[in-house]
C-alpha positions as CSV (number, residue, x, y, z in Angstrom):
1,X,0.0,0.0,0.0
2,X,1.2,3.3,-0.9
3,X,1.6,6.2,1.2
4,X,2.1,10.1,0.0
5,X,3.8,12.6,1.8
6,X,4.3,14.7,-0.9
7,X,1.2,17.0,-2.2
8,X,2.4,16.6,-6.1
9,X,2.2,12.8,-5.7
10,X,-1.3,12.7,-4.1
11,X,-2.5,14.9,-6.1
12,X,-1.1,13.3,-9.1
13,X,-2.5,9.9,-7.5
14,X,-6.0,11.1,-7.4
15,X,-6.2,12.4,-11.0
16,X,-4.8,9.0,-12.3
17,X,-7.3,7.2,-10.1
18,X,-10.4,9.1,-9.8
19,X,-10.9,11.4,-12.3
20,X,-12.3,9.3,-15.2
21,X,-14.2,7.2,-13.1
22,X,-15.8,10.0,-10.6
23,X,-15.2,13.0,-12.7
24,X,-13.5,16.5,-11.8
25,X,-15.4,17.5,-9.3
26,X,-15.2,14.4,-6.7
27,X,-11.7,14.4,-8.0
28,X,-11.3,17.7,-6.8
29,X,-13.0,16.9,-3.3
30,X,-11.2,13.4,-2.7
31,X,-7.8,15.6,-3.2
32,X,-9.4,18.7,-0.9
33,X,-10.2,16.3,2.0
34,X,-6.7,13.8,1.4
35,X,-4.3,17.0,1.2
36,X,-6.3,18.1,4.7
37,X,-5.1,14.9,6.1
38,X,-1.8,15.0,4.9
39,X,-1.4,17.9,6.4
40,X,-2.2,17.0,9.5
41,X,-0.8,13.7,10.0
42,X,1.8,14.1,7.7
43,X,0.9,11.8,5.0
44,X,-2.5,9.8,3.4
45,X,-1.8,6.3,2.5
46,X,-4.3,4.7,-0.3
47,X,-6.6,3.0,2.1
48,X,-7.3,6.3,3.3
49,X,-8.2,7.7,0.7
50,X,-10.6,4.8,-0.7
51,X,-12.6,5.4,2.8
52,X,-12.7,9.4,1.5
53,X,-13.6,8.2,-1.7
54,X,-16.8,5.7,0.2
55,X,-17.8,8.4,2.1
56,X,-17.9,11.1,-0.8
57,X,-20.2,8.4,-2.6
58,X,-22.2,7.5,0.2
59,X,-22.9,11.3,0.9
60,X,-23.1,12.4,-2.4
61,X,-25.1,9.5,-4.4
């Protein structure tokens, strides 16, 4: 499992993963929330961010 602690990389992560699938705009709000976290704990591993991306769709569908 892969872990970011760089902003460029998670964001680049997200784009690659999400985009197509979800679109721009949950795109956008899977990076807004997972560069939060990374913030604050210092990095966002991928399992994070699928539980971002599960709770975006629960919230939002």
């Amino acid at each position: 499992m892969a872990s970011y602690e760089d902003e460029e990389k998670l964001q680049n992560y997200v784009v690659d993963e999400f985009i197509d699938e979800l679109g721009p705009n949950t795109a956008s709000s899977i990076f807004e929330v997972a560069s939060q976290r990374l913030e604050e704990q210092g990095s966002v591993t991928e399992d994070e961010i699928e539980e971002i991306v599960a709770n975006l769709e629960r919230y939002t569908l």
